[in-house]
Every structure is written in C-alpha cells, then in structure tokens.
C-alpha positions as CSV (number, residue, x, y, z in Angstrom):
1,X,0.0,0.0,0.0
2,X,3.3,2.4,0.6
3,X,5.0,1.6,-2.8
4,X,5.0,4.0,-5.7
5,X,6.8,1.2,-7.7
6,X,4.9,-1.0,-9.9
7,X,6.4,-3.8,-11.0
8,X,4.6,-5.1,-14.2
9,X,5.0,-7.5,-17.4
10,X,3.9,-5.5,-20.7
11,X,2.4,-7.9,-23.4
12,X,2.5,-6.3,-26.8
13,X,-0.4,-6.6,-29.2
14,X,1.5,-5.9,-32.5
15,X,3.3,-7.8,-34.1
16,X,7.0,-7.8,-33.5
17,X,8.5,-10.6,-34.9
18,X,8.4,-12.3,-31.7
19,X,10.9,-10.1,-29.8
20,X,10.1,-7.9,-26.8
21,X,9.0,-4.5,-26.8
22,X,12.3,-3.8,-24.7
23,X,13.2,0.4,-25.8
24,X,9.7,0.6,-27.1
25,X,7.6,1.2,-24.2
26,X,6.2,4.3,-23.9
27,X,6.2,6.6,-21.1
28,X,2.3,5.3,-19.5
29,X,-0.8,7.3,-18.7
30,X,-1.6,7.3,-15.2
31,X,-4.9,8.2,-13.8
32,X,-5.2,9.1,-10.3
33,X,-8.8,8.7,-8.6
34,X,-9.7,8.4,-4.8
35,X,-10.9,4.8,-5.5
36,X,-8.5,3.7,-8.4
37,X,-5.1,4.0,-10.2
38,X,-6.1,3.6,-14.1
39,X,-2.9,3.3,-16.1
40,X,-2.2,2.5,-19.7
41,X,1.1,1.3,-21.7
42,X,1.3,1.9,-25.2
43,X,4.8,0.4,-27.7
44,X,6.0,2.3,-30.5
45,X,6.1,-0.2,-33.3
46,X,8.8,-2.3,-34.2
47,X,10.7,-0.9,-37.1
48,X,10.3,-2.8,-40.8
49,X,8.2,-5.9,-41.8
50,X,7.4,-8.1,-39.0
51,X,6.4,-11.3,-38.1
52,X,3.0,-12.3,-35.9
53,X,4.5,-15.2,-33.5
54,X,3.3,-14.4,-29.8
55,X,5.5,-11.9,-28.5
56,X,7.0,-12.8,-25.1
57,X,6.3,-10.2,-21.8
58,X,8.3,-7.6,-21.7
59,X,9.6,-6.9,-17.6
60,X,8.8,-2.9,-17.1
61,X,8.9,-0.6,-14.0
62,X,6.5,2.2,-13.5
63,X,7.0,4.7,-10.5
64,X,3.9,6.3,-9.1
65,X,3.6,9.6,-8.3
66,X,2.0,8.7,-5.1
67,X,1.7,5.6,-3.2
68,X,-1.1,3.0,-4.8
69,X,-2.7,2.7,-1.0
70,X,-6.3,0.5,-1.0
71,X,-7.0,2.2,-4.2
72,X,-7.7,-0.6,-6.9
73,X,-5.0,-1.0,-10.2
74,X,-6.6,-0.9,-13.2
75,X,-5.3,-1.5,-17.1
76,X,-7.2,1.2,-18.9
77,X,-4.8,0.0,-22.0
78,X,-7.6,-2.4,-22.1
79,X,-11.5,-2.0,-23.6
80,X,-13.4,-3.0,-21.4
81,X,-11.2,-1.4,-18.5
82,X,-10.1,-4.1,-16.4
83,X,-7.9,-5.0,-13.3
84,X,-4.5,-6.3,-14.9
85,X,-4.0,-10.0,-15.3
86,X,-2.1,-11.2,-12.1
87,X,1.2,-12.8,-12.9
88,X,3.8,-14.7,-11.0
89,X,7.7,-13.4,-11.8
C-alpha cells in the first residue's frame, strides 16, 4: 500500500517478430482517482516488416507519483477497462 513502484510485465499486441518491446515502451498514462489507479502502456512499433508469432512479456517498472494505497489498479490500456491479469515473476 506504501509503494510507488509497480512492477509489471507489458504484453505487446502488435506484431514484432516475436521479440520484446524492450526500448519501445512508452512513457504510461496514469490516472489518479480516490478509489483507483487507471494506467495504460502503449509500444512504438517495431521498425520494418514483422512477423505475428506471440510476443513474449516484456519486464517494465512504473514509479507512481503517489503511493497506490487500497485504491484498486486498473489497465485502462484495455477496452473494457479491467484489473491487470495477475502474474507470478
């Protein structure tokens, strides 16, 4: 509830011949609310023709401008907005 550091794994839904998005995350969009922390991660696309194999997860660190406290995560990268899918690392 104290941290301000996220520790998260960014899946990328382009395709990028099966690399990760390592130097192409973006800086996110982060949403502060009283009851939630909304936050979206975009890639800039690979460069040149690429391949569509499944991309692997791409470790990132995000540093919150305020700790997260009870307030829910949410991945409004995502339509429907959703809590992120919980993953073991």
């Amino acid at each position: 509830a104290d941290s301000t550091t996220l520790h998260v794994l960014v899946h990328e839904q382009q395709c990028a011949s099966g690399r990760p998005a390592t130097g192409r995350i973006r800086t996110p969009t982060i949403a502060y609310h009283a009851d939630r922390v909304e936050i979206a991660i975009t890639t800039d696309r690979a460069p040149g023709g690429q391949a569509c194999p499944s991309n692997p997860a791409t470790p990132y660190e995000i540093e919150l401008s305020e700790p997260l406290g009870d307030r829910q995560l949410l991945d409004s990268g995502r339509e429907p907005i959703a809590p992120p899918t919980p993953v073991d690392w």
